[in-house]
C-alpha positions in Angstrom: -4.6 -24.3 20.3 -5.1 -20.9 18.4 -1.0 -20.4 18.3 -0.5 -23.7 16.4 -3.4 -22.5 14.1 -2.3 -19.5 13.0 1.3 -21.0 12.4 -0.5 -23.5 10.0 -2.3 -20.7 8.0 1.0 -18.6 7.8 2.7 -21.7 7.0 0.0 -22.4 4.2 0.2 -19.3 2.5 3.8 -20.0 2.3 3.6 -23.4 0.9 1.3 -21.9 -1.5 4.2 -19.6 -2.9 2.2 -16.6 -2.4 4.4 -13.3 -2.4 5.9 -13.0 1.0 5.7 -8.8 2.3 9.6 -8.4 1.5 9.1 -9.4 -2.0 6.5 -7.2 -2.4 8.0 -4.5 -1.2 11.6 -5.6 -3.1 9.5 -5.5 -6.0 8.1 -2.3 -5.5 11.0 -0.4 -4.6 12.6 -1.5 -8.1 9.9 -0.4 -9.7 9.2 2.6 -8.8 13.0 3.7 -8.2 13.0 8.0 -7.9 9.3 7.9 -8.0 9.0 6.6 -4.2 10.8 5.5 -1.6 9.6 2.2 -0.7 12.1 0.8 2.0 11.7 -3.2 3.0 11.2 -3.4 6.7 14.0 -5.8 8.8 13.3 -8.4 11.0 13.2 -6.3 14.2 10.8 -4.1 12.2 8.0 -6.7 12.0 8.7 -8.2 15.2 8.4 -4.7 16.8 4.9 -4.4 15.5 4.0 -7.8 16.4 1.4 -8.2 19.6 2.6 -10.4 22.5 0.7 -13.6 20.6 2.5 -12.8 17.4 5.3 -12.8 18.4 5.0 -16.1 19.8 3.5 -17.5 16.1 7.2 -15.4 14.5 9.1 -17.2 17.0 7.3 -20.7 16.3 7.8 -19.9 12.9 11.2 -17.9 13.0 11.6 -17.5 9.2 8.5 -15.4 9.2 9.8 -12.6 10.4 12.0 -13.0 7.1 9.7 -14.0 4.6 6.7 -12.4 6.0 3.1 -12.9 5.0 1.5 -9.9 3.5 -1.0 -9.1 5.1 0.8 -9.5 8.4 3.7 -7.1 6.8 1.3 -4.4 5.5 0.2 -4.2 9.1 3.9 -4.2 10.4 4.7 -1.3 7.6 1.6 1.0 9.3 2.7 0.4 12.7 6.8 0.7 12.0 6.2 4.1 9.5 3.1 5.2 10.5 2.4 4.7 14.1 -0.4 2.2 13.0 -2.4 5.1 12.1 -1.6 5.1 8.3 -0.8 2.3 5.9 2.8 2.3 4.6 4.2 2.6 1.2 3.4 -1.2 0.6 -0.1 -1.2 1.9 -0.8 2.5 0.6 0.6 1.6 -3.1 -1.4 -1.1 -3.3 -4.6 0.7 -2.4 -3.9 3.3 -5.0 -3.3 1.1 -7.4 -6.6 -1.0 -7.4 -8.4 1.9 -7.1 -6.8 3.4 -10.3 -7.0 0.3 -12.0 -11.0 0.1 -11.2 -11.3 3.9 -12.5 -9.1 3.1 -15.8 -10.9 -0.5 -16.4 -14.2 1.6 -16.4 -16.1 1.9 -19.6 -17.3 5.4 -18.2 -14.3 6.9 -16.6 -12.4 10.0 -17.8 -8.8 7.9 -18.0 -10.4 5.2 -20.3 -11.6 8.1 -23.0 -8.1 9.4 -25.0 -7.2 12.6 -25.3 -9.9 13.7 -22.3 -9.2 17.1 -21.2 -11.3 19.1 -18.4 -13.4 21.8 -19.8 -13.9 23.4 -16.5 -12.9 27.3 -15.8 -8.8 27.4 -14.5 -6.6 30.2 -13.6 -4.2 29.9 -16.3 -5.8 29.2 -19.6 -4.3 25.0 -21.1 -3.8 24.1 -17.3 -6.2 22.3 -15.1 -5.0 22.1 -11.8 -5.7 20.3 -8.3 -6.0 24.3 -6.9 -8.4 25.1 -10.1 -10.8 21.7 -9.4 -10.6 22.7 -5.2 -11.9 26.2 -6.3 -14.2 24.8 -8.6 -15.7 22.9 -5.5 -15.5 25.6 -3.3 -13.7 24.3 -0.9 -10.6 26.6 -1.4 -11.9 30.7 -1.8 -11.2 32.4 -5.0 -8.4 34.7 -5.2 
């Protein structure tokens, strides 16, 4: 049966030690302490966000809902902070953080070349700003 399945796989990734969605998110929140709040979702949380079939795996496997896989809790986080229609700190974080990883490990990019600076045309002379690079685009009108 496809219940009994999906408890094995959960249970796998557990016996594999791999970092449950609270630890992640534990992990996180220490790290980036008065950067970004990065709150660890409760039990109620992830059951809340769990589908009538999940909820049945949670319950086969009660200590799930504790030590919850992350994949499973990244979707939990988007559907407890953001209505489902936006990933959650956790999810989000992690996302930016590959992608600026990929940009800095590349032999081309800007971030891996010291002392880059953008040579483009700015409203105050020094600065380069988000506004300046929008205007640049044109996508904001010049003022």
């Amino acid at each position: 049966d496809r219940g009994r399945l999906a408890v094995r796989n959960l249970l796998r990734g557990y016996l594999l030690s791999l970092p449950t969605g609270q630890a992640v998110a534990r992990e996180l929140r220490q790290r980036l302490q008065g950067v970004r709040d990065i709150p660890v979702l409760t039990e109620q949380q992830v059951r809340a966000a769990a589908t009538d079939g999940q909820v049945q795996v949670l319950e086969d496997a009660e200590f799930l809902q504790r030590k919850t896989p992350l994949w499973f809790y990244i979707l939990a986080e988007a559907a407890a902070l953001g209505n489902g229609r936006r990933l959650g700190p956790v999810g989000s974080t992690i996302v930016a953080e590959v992608l600026v990883g990929l940009v800095r490990r590349s032999p081309g990019s800007i971030l891996s070349t010291p002392g880059w600076q953008p040579t483009l045309p700015s409203a105050q002379a020094g600065t380069f700003t988000l506004t300046d690079l929008l205007k640049f685009a044109r996508v904001l009108g010049q003022s």
